[in-house]
C-alpha positions in Angstrom: 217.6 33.5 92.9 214.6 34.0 94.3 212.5 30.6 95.8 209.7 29.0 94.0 207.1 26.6 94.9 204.0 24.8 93.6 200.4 25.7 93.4 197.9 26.9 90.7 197.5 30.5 90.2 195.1 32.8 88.2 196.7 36.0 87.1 194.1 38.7 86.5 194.8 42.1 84.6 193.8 43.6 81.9 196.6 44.7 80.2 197.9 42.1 77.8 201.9 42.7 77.7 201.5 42.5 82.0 200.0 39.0 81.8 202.2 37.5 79.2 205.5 38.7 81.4 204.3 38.1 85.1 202.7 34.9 83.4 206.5 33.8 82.7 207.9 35.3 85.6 205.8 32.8 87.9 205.8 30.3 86.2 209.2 30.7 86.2 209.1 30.1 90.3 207.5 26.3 89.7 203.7 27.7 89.7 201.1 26.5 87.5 199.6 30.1 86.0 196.2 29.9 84.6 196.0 33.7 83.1 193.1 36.1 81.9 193.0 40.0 80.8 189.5 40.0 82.0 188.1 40.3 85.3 184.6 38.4 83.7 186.5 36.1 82.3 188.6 34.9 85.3 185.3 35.0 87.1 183.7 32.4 85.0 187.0 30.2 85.2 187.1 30.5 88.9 183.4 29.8 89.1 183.5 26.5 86.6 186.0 24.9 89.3 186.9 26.9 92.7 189.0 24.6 93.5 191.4 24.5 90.8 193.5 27.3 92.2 195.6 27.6 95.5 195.6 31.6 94.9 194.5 34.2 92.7 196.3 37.6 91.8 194.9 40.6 90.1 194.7 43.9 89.5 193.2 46.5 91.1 192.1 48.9 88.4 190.2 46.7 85.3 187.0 47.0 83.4 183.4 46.3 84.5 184.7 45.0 88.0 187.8 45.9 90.2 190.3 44.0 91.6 188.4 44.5 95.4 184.8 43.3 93.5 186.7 40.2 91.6 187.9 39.4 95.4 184.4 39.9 97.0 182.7 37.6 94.5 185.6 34.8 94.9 185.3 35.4 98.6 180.9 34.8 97.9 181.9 31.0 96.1 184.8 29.7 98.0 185.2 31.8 101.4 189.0 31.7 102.4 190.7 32.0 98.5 193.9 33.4 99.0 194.6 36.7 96.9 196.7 39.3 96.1 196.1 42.8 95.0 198.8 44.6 92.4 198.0 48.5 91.8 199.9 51.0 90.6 198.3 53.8 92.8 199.2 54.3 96.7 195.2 52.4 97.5 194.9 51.5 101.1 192.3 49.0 102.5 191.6 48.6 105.9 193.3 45.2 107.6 189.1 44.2 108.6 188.2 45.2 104.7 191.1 43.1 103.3 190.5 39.8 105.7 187.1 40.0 104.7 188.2 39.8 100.8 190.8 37.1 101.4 193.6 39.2 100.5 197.0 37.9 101.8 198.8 41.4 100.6 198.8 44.4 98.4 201.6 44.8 96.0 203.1 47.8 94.1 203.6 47.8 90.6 206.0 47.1 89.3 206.2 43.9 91.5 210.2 43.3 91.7 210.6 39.2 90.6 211.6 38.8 94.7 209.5 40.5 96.2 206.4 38.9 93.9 207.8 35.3 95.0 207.6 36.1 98.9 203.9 37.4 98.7 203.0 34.2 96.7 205.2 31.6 99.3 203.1 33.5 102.4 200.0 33.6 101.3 200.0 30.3 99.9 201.6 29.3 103.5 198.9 30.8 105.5 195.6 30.2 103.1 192.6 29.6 105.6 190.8 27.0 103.0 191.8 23.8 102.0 190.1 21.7 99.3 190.8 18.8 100.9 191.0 19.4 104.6 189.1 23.1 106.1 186.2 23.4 103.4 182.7 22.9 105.2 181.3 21.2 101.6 180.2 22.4 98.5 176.7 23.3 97.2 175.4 23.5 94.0 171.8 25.2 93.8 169.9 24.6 90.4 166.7 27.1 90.4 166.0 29.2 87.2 165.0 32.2 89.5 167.8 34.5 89.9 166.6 36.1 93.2 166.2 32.9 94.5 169.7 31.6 93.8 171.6 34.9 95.0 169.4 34.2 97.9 170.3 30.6 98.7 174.6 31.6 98.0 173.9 34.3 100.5 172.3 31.8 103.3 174.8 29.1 102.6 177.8 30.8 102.3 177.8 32.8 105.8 177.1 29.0 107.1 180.7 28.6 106.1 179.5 26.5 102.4 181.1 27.0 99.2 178.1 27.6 96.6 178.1 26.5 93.0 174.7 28.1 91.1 173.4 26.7 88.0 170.3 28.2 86.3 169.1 24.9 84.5 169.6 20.9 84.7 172.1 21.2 81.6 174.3 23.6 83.5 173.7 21.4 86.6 175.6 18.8 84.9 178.1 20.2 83.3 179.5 21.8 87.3 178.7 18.4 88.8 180.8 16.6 85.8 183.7 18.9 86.6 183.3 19.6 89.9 181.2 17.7 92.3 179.0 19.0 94.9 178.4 17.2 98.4 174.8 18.3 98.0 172.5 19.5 95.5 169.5 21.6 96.2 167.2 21.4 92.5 164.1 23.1 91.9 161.4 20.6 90.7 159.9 23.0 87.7 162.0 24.7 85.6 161.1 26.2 82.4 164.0 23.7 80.1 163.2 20.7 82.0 161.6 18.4 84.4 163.4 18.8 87.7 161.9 15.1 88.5 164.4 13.9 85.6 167.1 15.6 87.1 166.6 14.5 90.6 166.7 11.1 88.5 169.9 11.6 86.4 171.5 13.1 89.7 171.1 9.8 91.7 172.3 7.5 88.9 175.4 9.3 88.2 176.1 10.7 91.5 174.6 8.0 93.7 176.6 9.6 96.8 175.6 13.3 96.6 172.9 14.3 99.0 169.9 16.0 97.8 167.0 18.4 98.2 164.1 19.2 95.8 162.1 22.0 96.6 159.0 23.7 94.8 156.6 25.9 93.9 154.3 23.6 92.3 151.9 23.5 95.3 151.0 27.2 94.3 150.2 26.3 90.6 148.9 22.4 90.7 147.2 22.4 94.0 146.9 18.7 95.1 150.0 17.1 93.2 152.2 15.6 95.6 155.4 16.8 93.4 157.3 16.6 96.7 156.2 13.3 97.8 157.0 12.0 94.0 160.8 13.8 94.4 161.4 11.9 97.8 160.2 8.4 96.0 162.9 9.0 92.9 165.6 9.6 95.5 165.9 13.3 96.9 166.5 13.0 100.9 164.6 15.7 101.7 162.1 17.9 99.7 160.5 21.6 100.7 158.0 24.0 99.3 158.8 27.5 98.3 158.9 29.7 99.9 162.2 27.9 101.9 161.9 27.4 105.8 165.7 29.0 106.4 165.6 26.9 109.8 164.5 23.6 108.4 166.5 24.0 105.3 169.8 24.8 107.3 169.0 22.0 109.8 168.6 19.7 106.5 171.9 20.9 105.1 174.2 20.4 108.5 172.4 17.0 109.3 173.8 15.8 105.4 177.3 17.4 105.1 178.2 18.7 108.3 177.1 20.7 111.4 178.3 24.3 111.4 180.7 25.3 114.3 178.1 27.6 115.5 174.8 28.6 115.0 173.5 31.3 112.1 173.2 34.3 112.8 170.0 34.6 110.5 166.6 34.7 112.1 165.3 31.0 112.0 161.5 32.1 111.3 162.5 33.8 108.2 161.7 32.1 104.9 163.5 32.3 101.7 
């Protein structure tokens, strides 16, 4: 009989009849299995809470992204998510390629019930992130710019950060609600809202969470002190776009940690 354990685990593939048995199969080991046949869709469920799973499995070969990308865009929002590859076809990933994605192993399909509950036990036993313990903090950016969230993930996320991204105040809340950030970094003007309000909303719910405002404002209403009015409703610190990365990052480690080394970006870039 093979061992069992406990954890949460998403199981990723695309083919319906696969999920509904391995679902069972795991579960039947003492895991918590939250399932999806789509690798969008398991995306969005990991990105609404990252820390709702202790390991994620999928397949290799699914629509619009593989089972590498799914890994690559986990690894972007919580670097060190533990996860397992299935194929069917002899693939072969270099060890650098497959640290880099988080994966703790590549399984053969079809996985044998055995050999499936000795990949999970290891990789669950030698996970580099913790939710409670390793994690440097978490993030959330609010901007309604693309470019300029993809931006800020980027910058944060090779500090060692997980990064939550929300492209309005009402999307904001909702992550925050279900998973709260150690800091928020809100864009003052947004095209939905007033990003003063939500600097307001933020402290009165979350009177804890550290936060930044930053803006654009200065190019379009020359004169307003937006910045200076963001600071009085409670943001800790407040920059103009475009971003200072050095006075950003030192704004970022002096609130929810110091990283264990310095960044390897160029400090008189701006974002």
């Amino acid at each position: 009989e093979p061992c069992g354990g406990r954890g949460r685990i998403l199981f990723v593939d695309d083919e319906p009849p696969l999920v509904r048995m391995y679902k069972q199969t795991i579960e039947k080991l003492g895991y918590d299995v939250v399932a999806r046949t789509s690798s969008i869709e398991a995306l969005e469920a990991f990105r609404a809470n990252p820390f709702a799973f202790d390991l994620v499995i999928t397949d290799m070969t699914m629509p619009n992204l593989t089972g590498v990308e799914l890994a690559r865009e986990l690894a972007s929002i919580r670097p060190g998510i533990s996860v397992l590859l299935c194929t069917g076809f002899c693939e072969s990933l270099s060890s650098e390629k497959a640290r880099e994605l988080g994966l703790r192993g590549v399984l053969m399909k079809p996985v044998p019930t055995h050999e499936l509950a000795e990949a999970i036990r290891k990789a669950l036993q030698t996970r580099v992130d913790s939710p409670t313990a390793s994690r440097r903090g978490t993030v959330l950016v609010i901007d309604d710019e693309e470019p300029v969230r993809n931006l800020l993930r980027q910058i944060l996320v090779a500090e060692g950060y997980t990064v939550l991204l929300a492209a309005n105040g009402k999307q904001g809340m909702r992550t925050m609600e279900k998973n709260p950030a150690d800091l928020v970094i809100t864009d003052i003007f947004r095209p939905e809202s007033d990003g003063l309000e939500m600097i307001r909303t933020v402290r009165e719910k979350f009177p804890q969470v550290k936060l930044i405002a930053v803006s654009g404002g200065l190019r379009v209403f020359p004169g307003g002190d937006f910045l200076g009015i963001a600071r009085a409703l409670g943001a800790d610190r407040a920059f103009p776009k475009p971003l200072p990365r050095k006075e950003l990052l030192g704004a970022v480690r002096e609130m929810i940690g110091s990283a264990d080394e310095e960044s390897s970006i160029p400090a008189d870039e701006a974002a």
